[in-house]
C-alpha atoms as one frame of an Amber mdcrd trajectory, in Angstrom:
protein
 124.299 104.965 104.292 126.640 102.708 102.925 128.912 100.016 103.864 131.850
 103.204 104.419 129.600 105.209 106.539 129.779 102.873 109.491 131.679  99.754
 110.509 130.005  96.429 110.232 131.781  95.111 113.230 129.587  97.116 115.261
 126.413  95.352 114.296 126.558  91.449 115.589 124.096  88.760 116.112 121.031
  88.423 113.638 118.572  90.354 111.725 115.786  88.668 111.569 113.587  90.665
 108.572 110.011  89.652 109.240 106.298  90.056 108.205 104.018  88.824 105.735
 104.302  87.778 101.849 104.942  90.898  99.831 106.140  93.155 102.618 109.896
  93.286 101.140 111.839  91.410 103.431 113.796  89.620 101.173 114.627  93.105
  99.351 115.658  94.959 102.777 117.699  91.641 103.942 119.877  91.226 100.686
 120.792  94.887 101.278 121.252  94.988 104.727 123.591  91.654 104.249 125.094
  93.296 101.408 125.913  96.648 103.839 127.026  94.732 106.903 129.031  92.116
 104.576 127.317  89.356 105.669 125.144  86.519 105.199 121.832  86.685 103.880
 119.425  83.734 104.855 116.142  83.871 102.652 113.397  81.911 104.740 111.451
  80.390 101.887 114.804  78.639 101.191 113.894  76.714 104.373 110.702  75.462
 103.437 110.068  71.496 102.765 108.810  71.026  99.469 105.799  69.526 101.317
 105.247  72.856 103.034 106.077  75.018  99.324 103.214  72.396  97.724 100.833
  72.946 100.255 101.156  77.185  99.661 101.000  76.810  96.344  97.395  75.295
  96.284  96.713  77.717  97.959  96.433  76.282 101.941  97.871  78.274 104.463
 100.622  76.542 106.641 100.153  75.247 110.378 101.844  75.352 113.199 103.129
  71.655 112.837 104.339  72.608 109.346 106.113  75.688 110.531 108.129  73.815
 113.378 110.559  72.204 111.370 111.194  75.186 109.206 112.076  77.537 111.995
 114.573  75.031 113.198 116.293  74.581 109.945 116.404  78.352 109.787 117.319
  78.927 113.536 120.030  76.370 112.857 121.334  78.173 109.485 121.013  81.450
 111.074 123.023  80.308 114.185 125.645  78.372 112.521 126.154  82.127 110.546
 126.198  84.411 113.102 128.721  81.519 115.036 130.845  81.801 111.865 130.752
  85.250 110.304 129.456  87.178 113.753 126.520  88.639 112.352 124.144  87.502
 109.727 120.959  88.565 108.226 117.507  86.161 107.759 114.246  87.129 105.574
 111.473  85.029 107.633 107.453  85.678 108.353 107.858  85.330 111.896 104.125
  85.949 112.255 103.693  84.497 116.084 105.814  85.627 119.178 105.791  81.280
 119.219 107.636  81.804 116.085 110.052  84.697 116.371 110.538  82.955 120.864
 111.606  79.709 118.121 113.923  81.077 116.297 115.489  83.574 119.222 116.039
  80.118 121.128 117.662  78.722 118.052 120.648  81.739 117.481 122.841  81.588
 119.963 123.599  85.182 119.537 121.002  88.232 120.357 118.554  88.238 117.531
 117.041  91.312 116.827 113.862  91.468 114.899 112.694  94.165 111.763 108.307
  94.194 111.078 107.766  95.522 107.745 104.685  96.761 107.542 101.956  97.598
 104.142  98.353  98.057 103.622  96.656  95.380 102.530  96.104  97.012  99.157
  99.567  97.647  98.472 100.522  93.978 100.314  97.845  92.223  97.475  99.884
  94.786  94.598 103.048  93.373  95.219 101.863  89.738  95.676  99.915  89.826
  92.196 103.023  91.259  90.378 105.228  88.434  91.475 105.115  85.849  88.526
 106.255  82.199  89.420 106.296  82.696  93.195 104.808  79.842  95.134 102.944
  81.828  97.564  99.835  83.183  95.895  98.148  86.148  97.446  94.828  84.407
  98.324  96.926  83.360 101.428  97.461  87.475 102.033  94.284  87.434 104.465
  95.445  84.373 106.518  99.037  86.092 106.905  97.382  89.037 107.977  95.779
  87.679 110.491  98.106  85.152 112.158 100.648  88.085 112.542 100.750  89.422
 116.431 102.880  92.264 116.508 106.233  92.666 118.031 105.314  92.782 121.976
 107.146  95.882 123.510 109.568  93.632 125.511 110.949  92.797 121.922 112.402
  95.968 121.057 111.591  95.234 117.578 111.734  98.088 115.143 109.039  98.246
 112.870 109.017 100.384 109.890 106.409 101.198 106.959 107.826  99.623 103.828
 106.017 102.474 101.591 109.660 103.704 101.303 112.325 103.036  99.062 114.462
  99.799 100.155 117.354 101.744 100.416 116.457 104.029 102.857 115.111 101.346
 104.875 118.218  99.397 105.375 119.709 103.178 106.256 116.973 103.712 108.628
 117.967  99.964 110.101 121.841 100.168 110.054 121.647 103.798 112.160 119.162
 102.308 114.769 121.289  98.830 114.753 125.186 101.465 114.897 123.447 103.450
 118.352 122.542 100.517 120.526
């Protein structure tokens, strides 16, 4: 599916692309913006530099460090959607505290995307990324902060052991029959 095979009017709000490092969120959001011409907010953009240094060494982030972040990218994401009608945002999201954060911060509906991986193929990707601040000895912390979607959230959640592409089809033909 392509940007032809559907209007992008039809899709509003925000696509929030979530899970851990390495899952391919920022892959599947830069297309999906790209499809739905639209504005693509990566998360780690978002980060302080405080919060980047502390990743880098290797210490996994807490809740007072994520706070901030998810309001800068709430506000970005809101401001978007407020401008353009619809944008798209790459972000972990690993707590329902976290994705409840940024819903509260879009004043738009915010829809929500869990890309999921095994672990082996999660630690793969992570290894293979040169100069990326988040190194994959913070993969097991990830993995277990993330609660799944609750039911109530009507996220869809999708095996990224596919190619990107027909992810973001998979996404934009759920997204076109609501």
């Amino acid at each position: 599916m392509s940007k032809s095979s559907g209007s992008a009017a039809e899709v509003s709000g925000a696509i929030i692309v979530m899970g851990v490092s390495g899952c391919g969120k920022s892959t599947l959001g830069a297309l999906l913006a790209e499809a739905l011409d639209c504005v693509f907010l990566e998360g780690d953009a978002f980060h302080s530099p405080e919060a980047v240094e502390k990743m880098r060494a290797g210490r996994p982030l807490t809740d007072e460090d994520r706070w901030p972040w998810l309001d800068r990218l709430g506000a970005a994401a809101d401001q978007a959607v407020e401008e353009r009608g619809r944008a798209i945002v790459a972000c972990s999201a690993l707590r329902f505290v976290y994705r409840d954060r940024l819903r509260r911060a879009i004043g738009a509906p915010a829809r929500f995307v869990l890309l999921e991986a095994s672990r082996e193929n999660l630690w793969a990707r992570l290894e293979s990324r040169p100069g990326h601040y988040m190194p994959a000895s913070l993969l097991d912390s990830q993995l277990a902060t993330l609660e799944a979607p609750l039911a109530s959230e009507k996220a869809v959640v999708l095996t990224s052991n596919q190619a990107p592409e027909i992810l973001r089809d998979i996404i934009l033909s759920q997204l076109r029959s609501e």
